[in-house]
N, CA, C and O of each residue as an XYZ file, in Angstrom:
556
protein
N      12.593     -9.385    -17.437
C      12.390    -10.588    -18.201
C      10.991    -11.154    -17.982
O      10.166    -10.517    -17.326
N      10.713    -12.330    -18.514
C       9.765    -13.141    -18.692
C       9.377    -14.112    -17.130
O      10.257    -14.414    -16.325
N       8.466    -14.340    -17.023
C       8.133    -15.300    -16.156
C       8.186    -16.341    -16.889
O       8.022    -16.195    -18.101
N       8.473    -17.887    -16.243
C       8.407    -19.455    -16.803
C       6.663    -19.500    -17.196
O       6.300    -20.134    -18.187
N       5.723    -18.819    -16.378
C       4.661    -18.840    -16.587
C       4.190    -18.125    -18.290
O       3.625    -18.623    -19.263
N       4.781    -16.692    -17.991
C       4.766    -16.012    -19.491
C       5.730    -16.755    -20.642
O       5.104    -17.185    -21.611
N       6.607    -16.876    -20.645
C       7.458    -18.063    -21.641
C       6.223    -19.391    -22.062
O       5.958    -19.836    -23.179
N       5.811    -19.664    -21.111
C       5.063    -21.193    -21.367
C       3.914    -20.495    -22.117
O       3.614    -21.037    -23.181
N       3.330    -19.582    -21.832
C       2.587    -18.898    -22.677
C       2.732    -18.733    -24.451
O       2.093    -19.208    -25.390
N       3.831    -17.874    -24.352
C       4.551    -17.879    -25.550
C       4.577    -19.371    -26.654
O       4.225    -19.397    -27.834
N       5.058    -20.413    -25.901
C       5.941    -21.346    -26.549
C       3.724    -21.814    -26.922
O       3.123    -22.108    -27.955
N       3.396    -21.685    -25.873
C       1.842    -22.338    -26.317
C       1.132    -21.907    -27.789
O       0.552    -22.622    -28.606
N       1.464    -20.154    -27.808
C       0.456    -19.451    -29.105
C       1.536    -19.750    -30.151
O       1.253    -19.498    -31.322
N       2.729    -20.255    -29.867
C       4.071    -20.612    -30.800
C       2.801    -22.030    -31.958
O       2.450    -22.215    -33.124
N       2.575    -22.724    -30.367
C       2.116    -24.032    -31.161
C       0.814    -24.122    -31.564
O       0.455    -25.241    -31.931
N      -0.245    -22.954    -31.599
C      -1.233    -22.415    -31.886
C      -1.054    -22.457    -33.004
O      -1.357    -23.412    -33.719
N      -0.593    -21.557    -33.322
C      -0.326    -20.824    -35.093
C       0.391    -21.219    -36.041
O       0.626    -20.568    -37.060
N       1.017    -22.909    -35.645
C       1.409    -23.953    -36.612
C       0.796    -24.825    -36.528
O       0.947    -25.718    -37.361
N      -0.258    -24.973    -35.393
C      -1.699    -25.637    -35.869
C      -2.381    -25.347    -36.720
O      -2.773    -26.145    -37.571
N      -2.667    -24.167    -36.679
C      -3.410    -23.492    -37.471
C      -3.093    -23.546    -39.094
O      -3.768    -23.412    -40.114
N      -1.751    -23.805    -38.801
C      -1.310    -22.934    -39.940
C      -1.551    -24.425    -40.872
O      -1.687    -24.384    -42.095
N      -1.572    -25.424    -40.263
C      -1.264    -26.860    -40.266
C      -2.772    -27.264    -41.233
O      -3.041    -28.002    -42.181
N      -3.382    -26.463    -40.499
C      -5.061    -27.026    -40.840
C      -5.679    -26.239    -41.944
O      -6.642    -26.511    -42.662
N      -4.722    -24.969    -41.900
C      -5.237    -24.381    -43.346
C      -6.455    -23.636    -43.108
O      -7.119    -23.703    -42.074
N      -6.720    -22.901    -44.151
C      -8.336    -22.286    -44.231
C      -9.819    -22.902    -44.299
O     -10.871    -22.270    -44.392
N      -9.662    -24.117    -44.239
C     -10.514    -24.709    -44.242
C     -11.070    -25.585    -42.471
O     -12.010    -26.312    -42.147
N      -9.828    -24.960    -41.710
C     -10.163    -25.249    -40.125
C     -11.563    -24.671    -40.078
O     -11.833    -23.603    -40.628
N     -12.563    -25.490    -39.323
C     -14.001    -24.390    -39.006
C     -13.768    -24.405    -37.330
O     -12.883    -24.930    -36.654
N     -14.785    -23.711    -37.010
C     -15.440    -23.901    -35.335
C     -15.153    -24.829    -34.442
O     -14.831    -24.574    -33.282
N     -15.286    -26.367    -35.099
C     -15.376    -27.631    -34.374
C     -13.358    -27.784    -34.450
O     -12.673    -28.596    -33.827
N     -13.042    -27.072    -35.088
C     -10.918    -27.328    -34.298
C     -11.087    -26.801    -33.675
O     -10.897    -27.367    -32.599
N     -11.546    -25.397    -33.521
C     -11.168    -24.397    -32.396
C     -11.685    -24.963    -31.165
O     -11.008    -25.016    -30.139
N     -13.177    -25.494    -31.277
C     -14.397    -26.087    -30.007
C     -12.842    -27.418    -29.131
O     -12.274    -27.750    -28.091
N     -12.912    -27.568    -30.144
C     -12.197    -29.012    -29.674
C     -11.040    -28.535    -28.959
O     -11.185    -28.699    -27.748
N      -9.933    -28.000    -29.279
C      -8.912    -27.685    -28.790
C      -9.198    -26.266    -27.221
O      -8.281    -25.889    -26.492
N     -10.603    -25.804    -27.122
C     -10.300    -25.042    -25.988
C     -11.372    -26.048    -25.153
O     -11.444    -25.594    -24.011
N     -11.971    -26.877    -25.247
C     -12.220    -27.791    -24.505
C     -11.047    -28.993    -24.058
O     -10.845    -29.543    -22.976
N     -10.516    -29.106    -25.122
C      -8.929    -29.768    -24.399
C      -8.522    -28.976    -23.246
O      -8.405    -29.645    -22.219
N      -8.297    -27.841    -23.146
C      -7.555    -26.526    -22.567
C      -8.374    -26.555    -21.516
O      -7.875    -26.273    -20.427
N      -9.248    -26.763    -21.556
C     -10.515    -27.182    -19.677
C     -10.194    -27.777    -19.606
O      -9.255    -27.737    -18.812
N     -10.377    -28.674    -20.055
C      -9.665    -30.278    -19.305
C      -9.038    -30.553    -18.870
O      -9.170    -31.481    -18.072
N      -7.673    -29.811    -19.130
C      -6.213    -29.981    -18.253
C      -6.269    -29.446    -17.062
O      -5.613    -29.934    -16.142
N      -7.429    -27.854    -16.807
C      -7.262    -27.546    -15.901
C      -8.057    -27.741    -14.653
O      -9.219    -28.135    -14.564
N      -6.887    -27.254    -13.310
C      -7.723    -27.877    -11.762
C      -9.427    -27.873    -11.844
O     -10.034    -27.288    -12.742
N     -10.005    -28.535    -10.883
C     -11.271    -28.539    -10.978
C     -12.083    -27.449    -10.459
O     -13.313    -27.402    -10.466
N     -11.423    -26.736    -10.090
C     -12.634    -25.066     -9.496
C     -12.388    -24.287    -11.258
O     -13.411    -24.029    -11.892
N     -11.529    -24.096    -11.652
C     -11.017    -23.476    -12.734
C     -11.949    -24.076    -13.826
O     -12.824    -23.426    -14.399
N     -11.630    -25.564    -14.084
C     -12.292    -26.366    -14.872
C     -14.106    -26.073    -15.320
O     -14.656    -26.054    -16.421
N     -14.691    -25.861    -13.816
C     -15.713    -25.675    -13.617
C     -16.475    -24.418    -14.126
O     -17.597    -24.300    -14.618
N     -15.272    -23.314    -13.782
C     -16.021    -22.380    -14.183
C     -15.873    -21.803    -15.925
O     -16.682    -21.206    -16.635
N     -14.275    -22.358    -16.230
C     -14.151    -22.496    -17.465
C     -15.407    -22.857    -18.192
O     -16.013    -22.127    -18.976
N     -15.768    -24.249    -17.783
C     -17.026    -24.818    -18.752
C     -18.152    -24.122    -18.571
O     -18.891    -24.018    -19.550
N     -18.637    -23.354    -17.038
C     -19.816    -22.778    -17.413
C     -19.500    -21.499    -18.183
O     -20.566    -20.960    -18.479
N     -18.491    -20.831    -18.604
C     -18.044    -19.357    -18.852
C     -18.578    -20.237    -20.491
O     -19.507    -19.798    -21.168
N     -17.867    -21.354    -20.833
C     -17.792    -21.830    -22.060
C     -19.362    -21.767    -22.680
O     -19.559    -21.010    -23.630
N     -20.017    -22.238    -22.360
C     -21.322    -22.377    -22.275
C     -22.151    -20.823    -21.902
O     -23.284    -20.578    -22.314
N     -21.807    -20.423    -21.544
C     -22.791    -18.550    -21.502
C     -21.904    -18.195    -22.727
O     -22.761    -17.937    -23.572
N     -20.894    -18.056    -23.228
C     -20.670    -16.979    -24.507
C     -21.483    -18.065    -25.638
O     -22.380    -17.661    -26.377
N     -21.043    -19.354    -25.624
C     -21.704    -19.453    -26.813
C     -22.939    -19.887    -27.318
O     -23.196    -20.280    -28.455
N     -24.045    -19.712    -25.847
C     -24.946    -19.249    -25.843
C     -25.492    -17.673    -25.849
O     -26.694    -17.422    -25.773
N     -24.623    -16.798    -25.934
C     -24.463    -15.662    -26.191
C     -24.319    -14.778    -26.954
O     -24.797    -13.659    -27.140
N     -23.265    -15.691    -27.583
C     -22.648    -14.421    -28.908
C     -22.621    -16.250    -29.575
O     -21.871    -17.025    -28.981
N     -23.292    -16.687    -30.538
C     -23.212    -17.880    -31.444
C     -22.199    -17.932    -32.435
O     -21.488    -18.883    -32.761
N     -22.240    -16.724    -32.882
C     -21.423    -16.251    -33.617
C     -19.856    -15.811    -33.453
O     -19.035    -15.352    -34.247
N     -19.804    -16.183    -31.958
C     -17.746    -16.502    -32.002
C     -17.508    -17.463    -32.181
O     -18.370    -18.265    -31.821
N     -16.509    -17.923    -32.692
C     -15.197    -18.943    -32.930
C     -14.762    -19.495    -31.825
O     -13.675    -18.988    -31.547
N     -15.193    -20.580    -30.772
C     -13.859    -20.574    -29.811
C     -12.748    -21.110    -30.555
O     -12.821    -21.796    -31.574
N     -11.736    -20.739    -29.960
C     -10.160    -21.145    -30.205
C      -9.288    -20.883    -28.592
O      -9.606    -20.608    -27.436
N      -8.015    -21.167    -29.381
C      -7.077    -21.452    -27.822
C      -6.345    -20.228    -28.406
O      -6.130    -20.140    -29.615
N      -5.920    -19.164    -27.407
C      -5.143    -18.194    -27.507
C      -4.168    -17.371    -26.195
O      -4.541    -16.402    -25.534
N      -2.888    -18.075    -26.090
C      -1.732    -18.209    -25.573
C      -2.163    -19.047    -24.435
O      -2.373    -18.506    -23.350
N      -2.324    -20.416    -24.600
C      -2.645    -21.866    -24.451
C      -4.281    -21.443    -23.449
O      -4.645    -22.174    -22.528
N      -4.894    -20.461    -23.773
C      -6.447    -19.914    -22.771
C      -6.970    -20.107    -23.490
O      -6.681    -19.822    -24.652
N      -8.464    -20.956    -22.939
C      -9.876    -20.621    -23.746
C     -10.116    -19.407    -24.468
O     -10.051    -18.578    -23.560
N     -10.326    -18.843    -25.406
C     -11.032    -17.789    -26.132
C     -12.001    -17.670    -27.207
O     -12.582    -18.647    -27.681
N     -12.138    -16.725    -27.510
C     -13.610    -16.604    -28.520
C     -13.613    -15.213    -29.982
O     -13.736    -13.989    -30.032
N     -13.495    -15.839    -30.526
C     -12.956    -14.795    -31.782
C     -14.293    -14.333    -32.776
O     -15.305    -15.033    -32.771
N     -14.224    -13.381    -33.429
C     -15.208    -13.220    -34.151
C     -14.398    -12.276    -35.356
O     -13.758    -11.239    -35.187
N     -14.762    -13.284    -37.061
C     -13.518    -12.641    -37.832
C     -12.306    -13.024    -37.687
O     -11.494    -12.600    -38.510
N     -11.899    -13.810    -36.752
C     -10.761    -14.102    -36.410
C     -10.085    -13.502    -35.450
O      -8.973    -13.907    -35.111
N     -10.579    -12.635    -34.987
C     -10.029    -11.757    -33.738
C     -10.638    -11.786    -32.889
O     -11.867    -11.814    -32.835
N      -9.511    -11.785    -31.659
C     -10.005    -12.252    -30.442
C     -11.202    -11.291    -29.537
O     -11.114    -10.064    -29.502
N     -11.899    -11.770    -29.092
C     -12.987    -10.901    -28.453
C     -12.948    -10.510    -26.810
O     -12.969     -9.487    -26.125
N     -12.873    -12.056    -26.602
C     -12.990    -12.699    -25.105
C     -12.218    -13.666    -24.958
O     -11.941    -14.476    -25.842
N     -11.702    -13.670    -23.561
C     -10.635    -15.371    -23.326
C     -11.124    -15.012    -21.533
O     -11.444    -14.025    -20.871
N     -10.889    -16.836    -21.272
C     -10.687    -16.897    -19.813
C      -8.933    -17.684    -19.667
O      -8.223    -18.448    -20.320
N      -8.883    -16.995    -18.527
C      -7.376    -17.242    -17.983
C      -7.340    -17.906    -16.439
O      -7.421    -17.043    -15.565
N      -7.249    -19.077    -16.021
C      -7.617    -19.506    -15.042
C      -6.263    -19.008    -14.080
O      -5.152    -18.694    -14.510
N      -6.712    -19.038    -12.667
C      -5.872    -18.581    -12.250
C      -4.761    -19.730    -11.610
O      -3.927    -19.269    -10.830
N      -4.716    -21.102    -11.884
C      -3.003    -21.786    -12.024
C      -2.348    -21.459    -13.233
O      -1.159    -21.769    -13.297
N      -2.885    -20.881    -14.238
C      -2.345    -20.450    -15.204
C      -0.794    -19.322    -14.760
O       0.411    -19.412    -14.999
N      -1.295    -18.745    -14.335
C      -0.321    -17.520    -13.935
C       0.481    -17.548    -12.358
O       1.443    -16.933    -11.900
N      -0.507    -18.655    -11.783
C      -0.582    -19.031    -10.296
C      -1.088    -17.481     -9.295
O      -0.634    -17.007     -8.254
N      -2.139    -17.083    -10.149
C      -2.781    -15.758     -9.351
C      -3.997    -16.243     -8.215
O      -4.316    -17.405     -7.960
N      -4.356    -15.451     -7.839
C      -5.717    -15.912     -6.639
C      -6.714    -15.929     -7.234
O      -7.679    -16.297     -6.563
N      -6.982    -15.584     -8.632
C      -8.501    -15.812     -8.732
C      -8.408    -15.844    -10.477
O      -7.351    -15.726    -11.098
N      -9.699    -16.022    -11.067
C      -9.358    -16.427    -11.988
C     -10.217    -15.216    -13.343
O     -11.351    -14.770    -13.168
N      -9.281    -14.868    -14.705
C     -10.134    -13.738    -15.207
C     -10.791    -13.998    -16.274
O     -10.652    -15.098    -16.808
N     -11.522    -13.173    -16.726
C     -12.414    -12.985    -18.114
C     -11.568    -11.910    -18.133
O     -10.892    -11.390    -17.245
N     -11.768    -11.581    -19.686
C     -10.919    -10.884    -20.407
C     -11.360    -10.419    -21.618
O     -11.745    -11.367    -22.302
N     -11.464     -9.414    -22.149
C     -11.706     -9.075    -23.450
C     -11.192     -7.946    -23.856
O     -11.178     -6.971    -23.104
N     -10.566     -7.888    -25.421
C      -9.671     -7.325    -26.012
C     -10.548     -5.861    -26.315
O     -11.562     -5.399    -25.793
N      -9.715     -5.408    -27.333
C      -9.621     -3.906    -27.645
C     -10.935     -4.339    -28.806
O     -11.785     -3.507    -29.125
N     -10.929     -5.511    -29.256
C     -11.793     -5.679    -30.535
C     -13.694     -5.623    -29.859
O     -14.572     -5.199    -30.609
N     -13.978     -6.030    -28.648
C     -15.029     -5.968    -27.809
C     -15.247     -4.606    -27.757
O     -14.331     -3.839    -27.462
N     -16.601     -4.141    -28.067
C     -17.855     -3.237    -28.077
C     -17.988     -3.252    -27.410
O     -19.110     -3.677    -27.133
N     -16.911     -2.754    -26.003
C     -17.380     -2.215    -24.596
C     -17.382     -0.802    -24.188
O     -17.676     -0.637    -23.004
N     -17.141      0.204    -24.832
C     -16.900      0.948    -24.870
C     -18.119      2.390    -24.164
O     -19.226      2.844    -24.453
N     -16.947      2.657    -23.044
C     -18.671      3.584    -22.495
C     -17.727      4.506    -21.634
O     -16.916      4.209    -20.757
N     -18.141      5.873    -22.236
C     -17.546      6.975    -22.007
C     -15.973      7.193    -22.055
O     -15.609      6.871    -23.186
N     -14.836      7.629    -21.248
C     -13.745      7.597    -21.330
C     -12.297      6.439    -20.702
O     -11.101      6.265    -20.938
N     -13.512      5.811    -19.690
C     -12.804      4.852    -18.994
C     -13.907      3.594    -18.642
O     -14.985      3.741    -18.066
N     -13.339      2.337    -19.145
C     -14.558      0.894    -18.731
C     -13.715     -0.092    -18.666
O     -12.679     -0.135    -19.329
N     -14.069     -0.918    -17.903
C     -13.233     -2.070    -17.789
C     -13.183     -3.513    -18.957
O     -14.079     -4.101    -19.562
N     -11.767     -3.689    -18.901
C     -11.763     -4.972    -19.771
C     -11.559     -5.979    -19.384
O     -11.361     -6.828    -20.252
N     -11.495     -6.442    -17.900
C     -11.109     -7.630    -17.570
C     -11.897     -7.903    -15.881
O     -12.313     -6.862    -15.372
N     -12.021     -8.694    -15.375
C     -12.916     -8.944    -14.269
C     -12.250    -10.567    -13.412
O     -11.960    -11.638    -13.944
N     -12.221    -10.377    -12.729
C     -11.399    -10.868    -11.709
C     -12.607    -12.395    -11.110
O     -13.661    -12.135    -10.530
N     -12.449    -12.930    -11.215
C     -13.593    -14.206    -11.137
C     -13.218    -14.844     -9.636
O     -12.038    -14.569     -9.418
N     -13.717    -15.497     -8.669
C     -13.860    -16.005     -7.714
C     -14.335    -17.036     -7.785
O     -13.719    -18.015     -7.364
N     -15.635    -17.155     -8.362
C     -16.644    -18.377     -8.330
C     -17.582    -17.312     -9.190
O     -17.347    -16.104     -9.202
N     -18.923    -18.071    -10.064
C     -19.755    -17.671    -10.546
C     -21.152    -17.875     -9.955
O     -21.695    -18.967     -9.783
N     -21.706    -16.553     -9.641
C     -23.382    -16.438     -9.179
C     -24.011    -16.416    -10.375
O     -23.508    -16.260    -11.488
N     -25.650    -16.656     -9.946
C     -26.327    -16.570    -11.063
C     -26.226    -15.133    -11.511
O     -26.489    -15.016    -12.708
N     -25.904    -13.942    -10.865
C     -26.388    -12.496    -11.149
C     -24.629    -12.393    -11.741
O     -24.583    -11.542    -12.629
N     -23.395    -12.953    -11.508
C     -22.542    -12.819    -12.077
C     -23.076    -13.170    -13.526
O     -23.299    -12.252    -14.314
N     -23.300    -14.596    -13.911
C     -23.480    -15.279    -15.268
C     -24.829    -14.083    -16.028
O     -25.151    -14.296    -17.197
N     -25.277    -13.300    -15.515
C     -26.472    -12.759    -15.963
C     -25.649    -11.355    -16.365
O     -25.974    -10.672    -17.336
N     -24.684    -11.071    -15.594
C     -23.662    -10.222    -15.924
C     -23.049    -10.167    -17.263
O     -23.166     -9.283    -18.112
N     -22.379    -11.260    -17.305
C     -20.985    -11.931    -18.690
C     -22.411    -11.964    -19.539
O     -22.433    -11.010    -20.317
N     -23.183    -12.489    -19.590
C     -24.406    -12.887    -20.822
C     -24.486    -11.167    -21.335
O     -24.518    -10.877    -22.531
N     -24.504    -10.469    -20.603
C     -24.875     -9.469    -20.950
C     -23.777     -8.588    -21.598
O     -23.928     -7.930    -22.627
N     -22.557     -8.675    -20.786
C     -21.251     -8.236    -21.535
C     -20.619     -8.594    -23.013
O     -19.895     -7.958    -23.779
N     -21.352    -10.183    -23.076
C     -20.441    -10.578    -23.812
C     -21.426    -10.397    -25.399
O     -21.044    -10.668    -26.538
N     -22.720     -9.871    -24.973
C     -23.892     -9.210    -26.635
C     -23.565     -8.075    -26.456
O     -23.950     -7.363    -27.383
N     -22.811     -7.334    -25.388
C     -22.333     -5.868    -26.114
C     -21.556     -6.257    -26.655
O     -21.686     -6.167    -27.876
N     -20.652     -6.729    -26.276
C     -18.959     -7.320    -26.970
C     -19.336     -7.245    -28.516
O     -18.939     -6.298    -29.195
N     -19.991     -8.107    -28.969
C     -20.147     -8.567    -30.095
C     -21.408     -7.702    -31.141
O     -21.542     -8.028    -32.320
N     -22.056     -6.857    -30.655
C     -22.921     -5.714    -30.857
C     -21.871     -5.039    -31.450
O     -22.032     -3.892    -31.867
């Protein structure tokens, strides 16, 4: 079965996609901006922190994603599909906290590469890292 953690998940992208659905085609950037900056906000303050600087390197990065909220996590869409999300770690109640990016991300290098990265705290040579991951992503 499900974790209360994965369920709460669920019931979250439940209320995603009757937002959405709510706002019609004419939702731009500034619903999505708004609602995954809500989604920092709620969370603890180490999480919070790095949420907002993660927030701030993609979309100084890739300008051209969408943030939105996707299964109640920060994320970043391009086309409408998801690229990148952060998942803090009270979210799941894990030890550390991840970046993440889907099957739709231009990461692709040789037969095996990673899609997800395990966060602690952010260095400058980490953030110089994601800046760099996240213009292949979208390349």
């Amino acid at each position: 079965g499900f974790t209360n953690e994965e369920r709460a998940a669920m019931r979250e992208r439940a209320q995603e996609l009757k937002a959405a659905a709510r706002r019609g085609p004419r939702a731009g950037k500034a619903d999505g901006e708004s609602d995954v900056l809500a989604k920092i906000a709620e969370m603890p303050k180490s999480d919070r922190a790095m949420a907002e600087r993660l927030h701030a390197i993609i979309k100084a990065s890739a300008p051209d994603l969408s943030p939105r909220t996707w299964y109640g996590m920060p994320a970043y869409a391009k086309d409408g599909k998801v690229v990148c999300f952060f998942q803090s770690a009270q979210k799941f109640k894990t030890r550390y906290a991840t970046l993440g990016f889907s099957d739709k991300a231009n990461l692709d290098k040789g037969a095996m590469w990673p899609t997800a990265f395990a966060l602690k705290e952010l260095t400058a040579a980490d953030e110089a890292r994601i800046r760099a991951l996240v213009k292949q992503a979208v390349s």
